[in-house]
N, C-alpha and C positions, 0 to 999 in steps of 0.2 A: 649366671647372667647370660653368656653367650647363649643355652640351650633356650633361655626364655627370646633373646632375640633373633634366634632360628626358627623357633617355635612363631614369631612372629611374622618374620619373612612367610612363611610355609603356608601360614596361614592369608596372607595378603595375596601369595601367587595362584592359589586354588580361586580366590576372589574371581582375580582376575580373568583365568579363566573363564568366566559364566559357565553357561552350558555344557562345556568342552570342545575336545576338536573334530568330532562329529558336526555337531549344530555349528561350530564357526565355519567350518568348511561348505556344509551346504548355505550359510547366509555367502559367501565367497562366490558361490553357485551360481546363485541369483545375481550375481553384479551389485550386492550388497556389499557396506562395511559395518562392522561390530560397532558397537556402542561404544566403545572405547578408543579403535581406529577415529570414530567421527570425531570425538572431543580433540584427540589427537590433531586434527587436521584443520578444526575449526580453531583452536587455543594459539598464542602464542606457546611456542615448544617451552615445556619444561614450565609453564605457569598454572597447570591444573593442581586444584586442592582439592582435595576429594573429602565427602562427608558420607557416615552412614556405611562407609566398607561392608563392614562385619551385621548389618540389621538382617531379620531374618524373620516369615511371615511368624502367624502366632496360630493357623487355622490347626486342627486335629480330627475335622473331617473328613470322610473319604480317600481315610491314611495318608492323608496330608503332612501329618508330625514325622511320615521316615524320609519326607524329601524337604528338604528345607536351604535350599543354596544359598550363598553369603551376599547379599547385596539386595534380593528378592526382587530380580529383574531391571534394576532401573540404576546406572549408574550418575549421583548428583558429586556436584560440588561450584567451585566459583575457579574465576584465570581469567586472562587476559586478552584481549585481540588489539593489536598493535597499541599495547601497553595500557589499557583503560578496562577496568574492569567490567565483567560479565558474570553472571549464576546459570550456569547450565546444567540438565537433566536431561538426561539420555536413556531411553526405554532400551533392552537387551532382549533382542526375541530369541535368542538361541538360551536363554533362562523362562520357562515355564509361557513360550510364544509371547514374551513381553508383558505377558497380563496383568492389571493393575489389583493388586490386591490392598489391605489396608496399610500395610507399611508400607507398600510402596507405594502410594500418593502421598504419605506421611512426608515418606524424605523427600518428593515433590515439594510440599508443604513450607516444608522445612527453609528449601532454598527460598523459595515466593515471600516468604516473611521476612529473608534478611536482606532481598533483595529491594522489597518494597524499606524496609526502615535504612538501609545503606545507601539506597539511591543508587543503582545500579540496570542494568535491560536482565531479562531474562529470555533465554533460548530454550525451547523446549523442541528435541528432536524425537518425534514419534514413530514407533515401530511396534505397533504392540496387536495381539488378538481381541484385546476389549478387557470386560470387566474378569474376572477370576471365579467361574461357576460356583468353585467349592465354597468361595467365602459369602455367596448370595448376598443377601440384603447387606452386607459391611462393606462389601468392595465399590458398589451403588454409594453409601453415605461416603466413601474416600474417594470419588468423582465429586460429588455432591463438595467436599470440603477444598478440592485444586478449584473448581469452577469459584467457590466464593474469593479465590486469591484472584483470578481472573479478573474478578472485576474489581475487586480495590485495586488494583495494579494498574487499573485501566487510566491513561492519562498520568499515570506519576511515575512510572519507567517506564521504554519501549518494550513490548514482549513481541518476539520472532518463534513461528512454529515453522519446523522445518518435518514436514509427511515424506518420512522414509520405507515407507512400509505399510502393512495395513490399522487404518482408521475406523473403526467403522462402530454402528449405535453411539451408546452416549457421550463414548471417547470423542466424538469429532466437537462437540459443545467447545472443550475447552481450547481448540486454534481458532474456529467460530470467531474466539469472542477477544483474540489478540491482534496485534497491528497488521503483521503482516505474514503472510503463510506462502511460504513456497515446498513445492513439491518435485518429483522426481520421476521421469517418463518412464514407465512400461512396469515399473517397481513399486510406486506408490499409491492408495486409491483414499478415497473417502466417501462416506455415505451412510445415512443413519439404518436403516436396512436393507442388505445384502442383496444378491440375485435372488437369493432361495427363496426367501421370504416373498420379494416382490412377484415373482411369478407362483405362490400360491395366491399369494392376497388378489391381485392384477389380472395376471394370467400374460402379465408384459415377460418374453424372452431376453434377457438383460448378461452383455454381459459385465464383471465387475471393471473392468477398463473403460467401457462406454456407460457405465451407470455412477462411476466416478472415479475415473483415472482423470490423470492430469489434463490432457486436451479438455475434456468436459469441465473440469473447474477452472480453467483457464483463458478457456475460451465460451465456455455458455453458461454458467452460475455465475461465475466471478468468488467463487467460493476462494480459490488461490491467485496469488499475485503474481506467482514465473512460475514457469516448468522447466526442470534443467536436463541434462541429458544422463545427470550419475551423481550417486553422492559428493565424489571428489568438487566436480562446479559447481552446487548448490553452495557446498561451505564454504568453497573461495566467494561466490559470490554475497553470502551469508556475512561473511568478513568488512566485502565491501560496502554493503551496507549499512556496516553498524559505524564506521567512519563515517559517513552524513549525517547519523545521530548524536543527541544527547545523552547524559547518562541519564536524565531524569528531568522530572517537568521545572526542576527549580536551576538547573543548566544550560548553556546555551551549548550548541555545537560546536566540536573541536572547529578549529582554527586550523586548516591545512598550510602547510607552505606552497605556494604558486609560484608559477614562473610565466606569466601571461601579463601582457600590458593591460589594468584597467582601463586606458584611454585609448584602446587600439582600433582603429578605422576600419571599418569592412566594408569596401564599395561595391561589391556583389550582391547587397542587400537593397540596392538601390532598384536594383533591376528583379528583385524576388518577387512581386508582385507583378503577376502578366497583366498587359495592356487590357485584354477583354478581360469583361466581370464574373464573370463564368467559369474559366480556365482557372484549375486548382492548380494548388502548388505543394510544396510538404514543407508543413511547420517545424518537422524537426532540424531541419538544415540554417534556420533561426536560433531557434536551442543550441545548438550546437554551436553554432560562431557567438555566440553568446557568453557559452561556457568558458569557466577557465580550461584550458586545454582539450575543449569539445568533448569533459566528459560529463554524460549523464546517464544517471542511472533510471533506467525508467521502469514504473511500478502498473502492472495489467494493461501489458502490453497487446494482447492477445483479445481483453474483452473492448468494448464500446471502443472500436480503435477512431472515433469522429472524436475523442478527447485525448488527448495524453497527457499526463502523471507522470512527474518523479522528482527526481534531485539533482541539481548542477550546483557548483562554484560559484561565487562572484567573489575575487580578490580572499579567494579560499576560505572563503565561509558558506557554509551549507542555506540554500534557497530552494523552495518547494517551489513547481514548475504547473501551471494548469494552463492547456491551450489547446483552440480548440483547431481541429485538421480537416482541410479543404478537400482532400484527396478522399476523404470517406465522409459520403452523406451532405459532400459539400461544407460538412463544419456546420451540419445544424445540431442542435442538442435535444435529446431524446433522455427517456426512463433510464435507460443503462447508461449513458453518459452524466447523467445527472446524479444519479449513485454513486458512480467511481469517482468522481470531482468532490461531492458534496465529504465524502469518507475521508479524501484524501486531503483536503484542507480542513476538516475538525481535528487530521493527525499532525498537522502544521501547529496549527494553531494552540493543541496542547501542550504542543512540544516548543515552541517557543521559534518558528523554524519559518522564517520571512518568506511569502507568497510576491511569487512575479506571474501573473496573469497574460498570455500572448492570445489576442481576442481578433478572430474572423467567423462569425457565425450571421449568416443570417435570419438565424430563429430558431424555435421550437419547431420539431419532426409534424409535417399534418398528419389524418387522420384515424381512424376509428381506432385500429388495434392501438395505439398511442392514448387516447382518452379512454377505451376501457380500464384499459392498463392504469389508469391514475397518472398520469406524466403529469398533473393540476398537482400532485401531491410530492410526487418525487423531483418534481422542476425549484416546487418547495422547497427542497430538502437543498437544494445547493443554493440558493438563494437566503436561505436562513443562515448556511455555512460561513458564508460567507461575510453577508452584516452580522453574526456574532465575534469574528475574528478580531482580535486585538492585536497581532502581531505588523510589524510591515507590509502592506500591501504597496506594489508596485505596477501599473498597469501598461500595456502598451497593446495599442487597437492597430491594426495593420489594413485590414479594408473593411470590411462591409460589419457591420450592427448594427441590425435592425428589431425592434419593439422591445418585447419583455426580458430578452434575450439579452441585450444591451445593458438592462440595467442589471440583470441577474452576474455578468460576468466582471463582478469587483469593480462596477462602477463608483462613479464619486458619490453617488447619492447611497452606497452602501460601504461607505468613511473609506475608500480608497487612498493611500496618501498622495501619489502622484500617478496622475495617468494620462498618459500621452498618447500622441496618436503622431502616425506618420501621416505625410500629402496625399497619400493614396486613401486613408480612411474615410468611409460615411456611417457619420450616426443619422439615423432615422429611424420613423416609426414603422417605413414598410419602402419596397425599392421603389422606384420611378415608376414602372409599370400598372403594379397594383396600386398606389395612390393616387396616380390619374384617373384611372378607373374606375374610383370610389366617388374622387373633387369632381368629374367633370364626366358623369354618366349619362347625361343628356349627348352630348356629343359624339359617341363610340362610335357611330355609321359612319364619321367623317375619318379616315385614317389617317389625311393629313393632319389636321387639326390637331388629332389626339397625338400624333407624331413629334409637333412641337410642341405640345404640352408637356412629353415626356421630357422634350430635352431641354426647356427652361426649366423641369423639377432639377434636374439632374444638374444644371448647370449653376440654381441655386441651393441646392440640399445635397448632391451627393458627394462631397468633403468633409474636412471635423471644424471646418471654420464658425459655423452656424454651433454647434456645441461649444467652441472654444469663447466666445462672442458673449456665450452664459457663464464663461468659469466652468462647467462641467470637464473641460480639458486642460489641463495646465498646460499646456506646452505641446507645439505641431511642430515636429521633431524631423531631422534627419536620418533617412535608414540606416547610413550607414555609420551612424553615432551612437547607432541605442545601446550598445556595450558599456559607452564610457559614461550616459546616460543614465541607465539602469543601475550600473556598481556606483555615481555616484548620490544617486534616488538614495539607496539602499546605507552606504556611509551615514547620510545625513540622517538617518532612521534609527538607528543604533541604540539609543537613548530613549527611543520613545517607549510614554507612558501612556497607557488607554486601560482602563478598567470600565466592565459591562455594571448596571445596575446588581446590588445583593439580590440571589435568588437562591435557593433551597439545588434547583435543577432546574433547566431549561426542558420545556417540551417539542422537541422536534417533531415535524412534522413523518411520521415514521410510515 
């Protein structure tokens, strides 16, 4: 018995090893950690259960059958992060450069299935060279078999790809098509083909950091949602993420303990709104005193910064955050703000995960490059996000709203539950200037005239009184209340039922 459980051991620690201390050493090299450091790091200690140890490919081409290591690249199993269950799979590049062959998307496979019928997130940390040449057409149909986990998964667990290493062809489809993807600077890339290729096909000089390292998907695709500085921060911060989540779409999100007064006054808010209409301010410092303990997690940070995205507290329960920023673009909404909003509240709303809306925009971005581009379609797409949500919406208008813009950001007329406006707010269809201009065209030569035109518009339309007078505002609020305001919006919410009409699938406007 012993030699059989020696025999056992001996066998588990060669596992472990992958590649050996060559390959772990140069992954060490690169400011990388092993696929088994990561899980390490990401798990609550000592809650990994490993599936699949001892699987091994089945290929016998290309003398394939005399090397065959124990795990065949990719270490899965299931654990813990601050005691709630997780399925993670972790690709092993110092085992045959990571490469996906057909067991190993199998044991991919594997976790994705228990994960979706357990109700569980799945993490998938990516390192890998791509498909596995020898296994040709078979390692193609075991992408082809994770990608269809991808999408039943989609919407009934949270799935996290964390790009540690290289992505690249068909491997990058399956973070593509998960919640959310973060990556790692100077280490990690993605892109469906290579420099090589492009500068045959193109004749573009590319190299693989500026054709997709992280700044590029971070900041000009929006392909990734953070860029960290190292493995180690991705997975702490990887951790804290999944605390604002659910385990699944039939969950709500943990219940933190707080130490933050719900009714706590902040009179610095009173004054957050500069006197002229013009002068920007930063939304985040709203958020933030908002927050339970001013923390928030914010999600594409880097891309359409005229919007931010993410996740705070209120009385330590998890709220998704969309609000739009003065400081960039003035806070108008454009093609790529309109994406990362519209993405980021369909991942609310699947998730059961209450929307607080913080609204100062004065419109849609003018001209050309913006209507080539389809911002008609993609302005859609957050506008649809939005009236299909069923979850808690909470709103709160801070100054300026004007036209389509107004109504697209979680207005009442697109089932808002409560939406508030502070004394500084104006809804409108367009500012003082421009609607003078339009009412009283015949006059323009006269600058007096047109001067007090402007300032009886303004003096009767530029507040939320004229909105509030319709019911479109419930409530013209105190700045420096909306904390106790918003957490108690959100309380009285809790309960609430809304179901959309039976449909097969919705057609978003894509």
């Amino acid at each position: 018995m012993k030699d059989i459980l020696a025999q056992l051991e001996s066998r588990r620690e060669t596992a472990r090893q992958g590649g050996g201390k060559r390959r772990t050493d140069a992954q060490h090299a690169k400011g990388k950690l092993t696929a088994r450091e990561r899980i390490d790091l990401l798990l609550d200690e000592g809650s990994f259960e490993e599936f699949d140890m001892f699987v091994t490919h089945r290929c016998t081409d290309f003398g394939m059958e005399a090397d065959r290591p124990a795990g065949d690249g990719v270490v899965t199993g299931w654990g813990t992060v601050n005691g709630r269950m997780v399925y993670v799979f972790s690709q092993d590049f110092t085992v045959m450069g990571g490469s996906v062959s057909e067991t190993h998307a199998a044991k991919i496979c594997k976790i994705m299935d228990m994960a979706i019928q357990n109700g569980a997130p799945v993490i998938g940390i990516n390192d890998s060279g791509g498909a596995r040449i020898q296994e040709g057409v078979a390692s193609l149909a075991a992408y082809g078999e994770v990608f269809q986990r991808n999408i039943l998964a989609s919407g009934v667990v949270p799935q996290i790809s964390l790009i540690m290493g290289p992505c690249a062809g068909g491997a990058v489809y399956s973070p593509a098509m998960t919640d959310f993807i973060f990556m790692v600077k100077d280490s990690s890339y993605m892109f469906v083909t290579g420099p090589d290729v492009v500068k045959t096909v193109t004749n573009e000089v590319v190299t693989a950091e500026e054709l997709g390292g992280a700044s590029t998907h971070t900041r000009k695709s929006s392909v990734a949602d953070a860029a960290f500085e190292n493995d180690v921060e991705a997975l702490a911060e990887t951790r804290r993420l999944i605390d604002f989540l659910p385990l699944n779409n039939r969950e709500k999100a943990p219940v933190r303990p707080f130490f933050d007064d719900p009714a706590r006054v902040e009179p610095s808010l009173d004054t957050l709104v500069p006197e002229n209409p013009n002068q920007p301010y930063d939304m985040k410092e709203l958020i933030t005193k908002l927050a339970d303990e001013g923390d928030f997690f914010e999600i594409q940070r880097d891309f359409a910064a005229n919007i931010i995205t993410g996740f705070i507290r209120l009385e330590g329960q998890s709220v998704g955050v969309v609000a739009n920023q003065p400081t960039v673009l003035a806070g108008c909404l454009d093609i790529d703000a309109s994406r990362k909003a519209a993405r980021f509240v369909r991942f609310c709303d699947a998730f059961e995960i209450p929307i607080l809306t913080l609204v100062d925009v004065p419109g849609f971005l003018p001209g050309t490059g913006q209507e080539y581009g389809g911002v008609i379609k993609h302005g859609a797409k957050l506008l649809f996000a939005y009236g299909e949500a069923t979850v808690p919406k909470v709103t709160v208008l801070t100054r300026k709203t004007y036209g389509g813009a107004y109504v697209v950001m979680s207005s009442k007329h697109l089932r808002g539950d409560f939406n508030y406006a502070w004394p500084t707010a104006e809804v409108a269809v367009m500012g003082a200037k421009g609607a003078v201009e339009i009412l009283y065209r015949s006059e323009l030569g006269d600058k007096e005239k047109i001067a007090a035109r402007v300032k009886d518009y303004e003096d009767r339309f530029a507040n939320p009184f004229v909105a509030a007078e319709k019911g479109f505002i419930d409530e013209v609020i105190m700045p420096h209340s909306t904390r106790r305001r918003v957490c108690r919006a959100f309380a009285s919410l809790r309960t609430k039922k809304l179901a959309n009409p039976w449909k097969k699938h919705d057609n978003i406007p894509l």
